[in-house]
N, C-alpha and C positions, 0 to 999 in steps of 0.2 A: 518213639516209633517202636512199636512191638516188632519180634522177632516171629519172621516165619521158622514152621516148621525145619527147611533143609536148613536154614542158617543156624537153627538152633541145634539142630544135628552134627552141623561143620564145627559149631564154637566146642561142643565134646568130644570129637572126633580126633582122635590123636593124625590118624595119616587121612590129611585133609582129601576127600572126593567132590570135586568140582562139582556144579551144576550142567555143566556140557558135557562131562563122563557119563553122568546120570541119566540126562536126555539119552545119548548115545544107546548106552545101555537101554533103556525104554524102547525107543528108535528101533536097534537091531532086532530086540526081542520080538519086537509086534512084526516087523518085514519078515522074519524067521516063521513066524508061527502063521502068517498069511502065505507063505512059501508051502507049506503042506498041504493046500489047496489045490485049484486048479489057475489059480489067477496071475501067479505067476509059475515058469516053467523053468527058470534057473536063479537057486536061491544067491547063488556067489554073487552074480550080476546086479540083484537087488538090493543083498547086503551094501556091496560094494558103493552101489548109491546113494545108499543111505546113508552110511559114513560120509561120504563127501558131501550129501547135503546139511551136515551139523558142523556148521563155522561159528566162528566166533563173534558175529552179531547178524541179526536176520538179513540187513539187506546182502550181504555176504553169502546168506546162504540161497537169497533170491537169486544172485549174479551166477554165481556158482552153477545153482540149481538149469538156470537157462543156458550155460555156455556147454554144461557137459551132456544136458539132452540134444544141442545142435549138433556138438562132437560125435554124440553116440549114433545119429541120424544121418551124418557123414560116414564119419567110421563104417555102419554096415552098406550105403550106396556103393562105398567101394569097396568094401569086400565083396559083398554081393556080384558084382561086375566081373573082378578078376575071379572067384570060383564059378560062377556061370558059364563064363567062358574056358574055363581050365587055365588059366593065365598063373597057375602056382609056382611056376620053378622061383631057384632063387634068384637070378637076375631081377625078375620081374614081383617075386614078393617084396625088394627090394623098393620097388617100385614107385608101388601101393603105400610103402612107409613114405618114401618124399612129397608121393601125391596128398598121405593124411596132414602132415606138416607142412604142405603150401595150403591146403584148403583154412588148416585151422586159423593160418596166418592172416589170408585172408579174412575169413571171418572175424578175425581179433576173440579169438578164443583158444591163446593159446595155451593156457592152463587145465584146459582138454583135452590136451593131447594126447595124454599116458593114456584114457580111459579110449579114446578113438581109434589110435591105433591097436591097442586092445581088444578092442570088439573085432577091426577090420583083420586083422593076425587069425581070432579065431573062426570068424566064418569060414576066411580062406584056408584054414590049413586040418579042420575040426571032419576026420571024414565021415562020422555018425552025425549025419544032419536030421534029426528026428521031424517027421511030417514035410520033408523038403526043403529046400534050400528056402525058398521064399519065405514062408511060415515060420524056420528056422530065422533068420536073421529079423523078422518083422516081432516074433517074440521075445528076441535079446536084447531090442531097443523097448521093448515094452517091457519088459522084467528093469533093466535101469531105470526107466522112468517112472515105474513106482515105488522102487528106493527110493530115489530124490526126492521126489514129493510127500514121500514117509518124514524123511527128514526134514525137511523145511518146515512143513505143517508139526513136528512134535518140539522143533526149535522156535518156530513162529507162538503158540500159543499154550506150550508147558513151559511156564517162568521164563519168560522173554527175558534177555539182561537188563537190569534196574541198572543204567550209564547215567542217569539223572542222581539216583541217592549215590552211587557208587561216587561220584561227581563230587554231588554236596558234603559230605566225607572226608574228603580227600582236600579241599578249598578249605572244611574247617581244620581238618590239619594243617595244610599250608600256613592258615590264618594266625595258628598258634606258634605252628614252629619259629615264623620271622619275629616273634616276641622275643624267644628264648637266642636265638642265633646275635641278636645285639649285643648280648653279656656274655653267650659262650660258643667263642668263633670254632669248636670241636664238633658245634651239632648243623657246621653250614655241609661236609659231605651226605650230611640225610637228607638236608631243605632240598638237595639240585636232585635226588633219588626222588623225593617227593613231587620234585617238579617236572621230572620227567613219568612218574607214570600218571600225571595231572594230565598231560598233553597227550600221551598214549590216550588215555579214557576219554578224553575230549573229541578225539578220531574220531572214537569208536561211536561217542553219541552223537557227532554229528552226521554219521552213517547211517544211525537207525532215527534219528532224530522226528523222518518225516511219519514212521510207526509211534512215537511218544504219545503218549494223549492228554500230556500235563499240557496246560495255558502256559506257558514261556517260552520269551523272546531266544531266541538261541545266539541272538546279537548280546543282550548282556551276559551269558554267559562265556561267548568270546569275547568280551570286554574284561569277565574279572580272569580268565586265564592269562590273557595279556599282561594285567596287571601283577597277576602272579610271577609272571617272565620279567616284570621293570621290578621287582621288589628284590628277586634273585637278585638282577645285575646289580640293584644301588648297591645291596650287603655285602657283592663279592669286592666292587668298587669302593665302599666306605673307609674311612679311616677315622681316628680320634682327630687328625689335624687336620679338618675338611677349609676348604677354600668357599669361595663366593659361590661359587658355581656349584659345589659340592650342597652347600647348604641351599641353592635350588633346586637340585634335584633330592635333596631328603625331602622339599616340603613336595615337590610330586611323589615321590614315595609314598608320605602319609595321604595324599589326596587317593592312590591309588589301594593304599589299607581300607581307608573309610569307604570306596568303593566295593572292594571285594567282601567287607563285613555286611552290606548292604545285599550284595547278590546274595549271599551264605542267609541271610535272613529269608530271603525271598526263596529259594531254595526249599528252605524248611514249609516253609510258609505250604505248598506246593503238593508237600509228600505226604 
């Protein structure tokens, strides 16, 4: 498999820059330089968006992307309401915080909340409201919402994360490592390092799984990380003096290698 350009950039690059720094940076620049327009009216709002819509795999920044435009649509309702009405003192700014914290709860969005109450603090307390309050608070939910979907669309389709090869990588390390770990029990704190960001990456592709447009089952894939997880145990369990039992579960052990070198094939096969 040939190297893309950014990976061939990262394998020279001394102080490694991610591929979601990169988008980020793309992301913020393009929202910045659409901010000097007339399309959006507050660049911080937008920025701000934008940032929070570049997660660490797409459906994450769909979920994201919808809970903090609900947030920001709440958020300004009631700001809106209590500066309308003059309702600013502090008892009652107060207020407006527990109101944004029961709405979010509500909603089950509550990872929204910094940005809602945020909005709702500054319509209510902000007293240059440029073009009116209305206009005001109708264009602060519209400057965040084309952050987030700044972000989401430059994380959606500028180098989506590759969680398939990153995957198949990672299962043929696996693959290798429980060779070397039989003869030297010093390389099994790497195999359980290995086999935990096996199962992190695994999340993460079954998150975006239903974005993938490779043909595979995501069931055999859960099948060779499992497998991955029974080869850990037997090695941490084995010993040179195995019993009956012991030597039944080495030969699942091997049924469960001949599997995972089967997926790791298919895998390739794939990319």
């Amino acid at each position: 498999m040939s190297m893309s350009f950014f990976e061939t950039l990262k394998a020279h690059n001394p102080i490694s820059i991610g591929m979601r720094t990169f988008k980020t940076w793309l992301a913020v620049t393009l929202t910045a330089s659409i901010s000097l327009t007339s399309l959006i009216g507050n660049p911080f709002y937008a920025v701000m968006g934008t940032v929070f819509g570049m997660q660490n795999t797409v459906s994450h920044s769909f979920e994201v992307a919808r809970c903090r435009i609900i947030g920001t649509a709440v958020g300004a309702f009631i700001g809106f309401l209590f500066a309308y009405f003059d309702l600013t003192s502090p008892p009652l700014l107060a207020l407006a915080i527990v109101m944004v914290i029961l709405a979010c709860g509500l909603l089950k969005i509550e990872e929204a909340i910094f940005i809602t109450f945020t909005l709702c603090l500054l319509i209510m307390l902000n007293p240059n409201r440029e073009g009116g309050l209305f206009l005001y608070t109708a264009f602060r939910v519209v400057d965040t919402a084309i952050g987030l979907v700044i972000g989401v669309v430059i994380n959606y389709y500028i180098a989506p994360p590759n969680y398939l090869k990153d995957l198949t990588l990672k299962l043929d390390n696996f693959y290798a490592l429980t060779e070397k770990v039989t003869t030297d029990r010093s390389l099994f704190p790497k195999l359980k390092k290995e086999l935990a960001d096996l199962e992190f990456l695994h999340s993460n592709y079954q998150a975006d799984s239903k974005y993938d447009q490779h043909n595979l089952s995501n069931e055999n894939i859960e099948k060779a990380v499992e497998a991955c997880s029974y080869l850990y145990i037997h090695l941490r369990h084995s010993t040179p003096d195995a019993s009956v039992a012991r030597e039944y579960h080495r030969i699942l052990a091997e049924d469960a290698l001949v599997y995972l070198k089967n997926t790791i094939d298919e895998l390739k096969g794939v990319l």
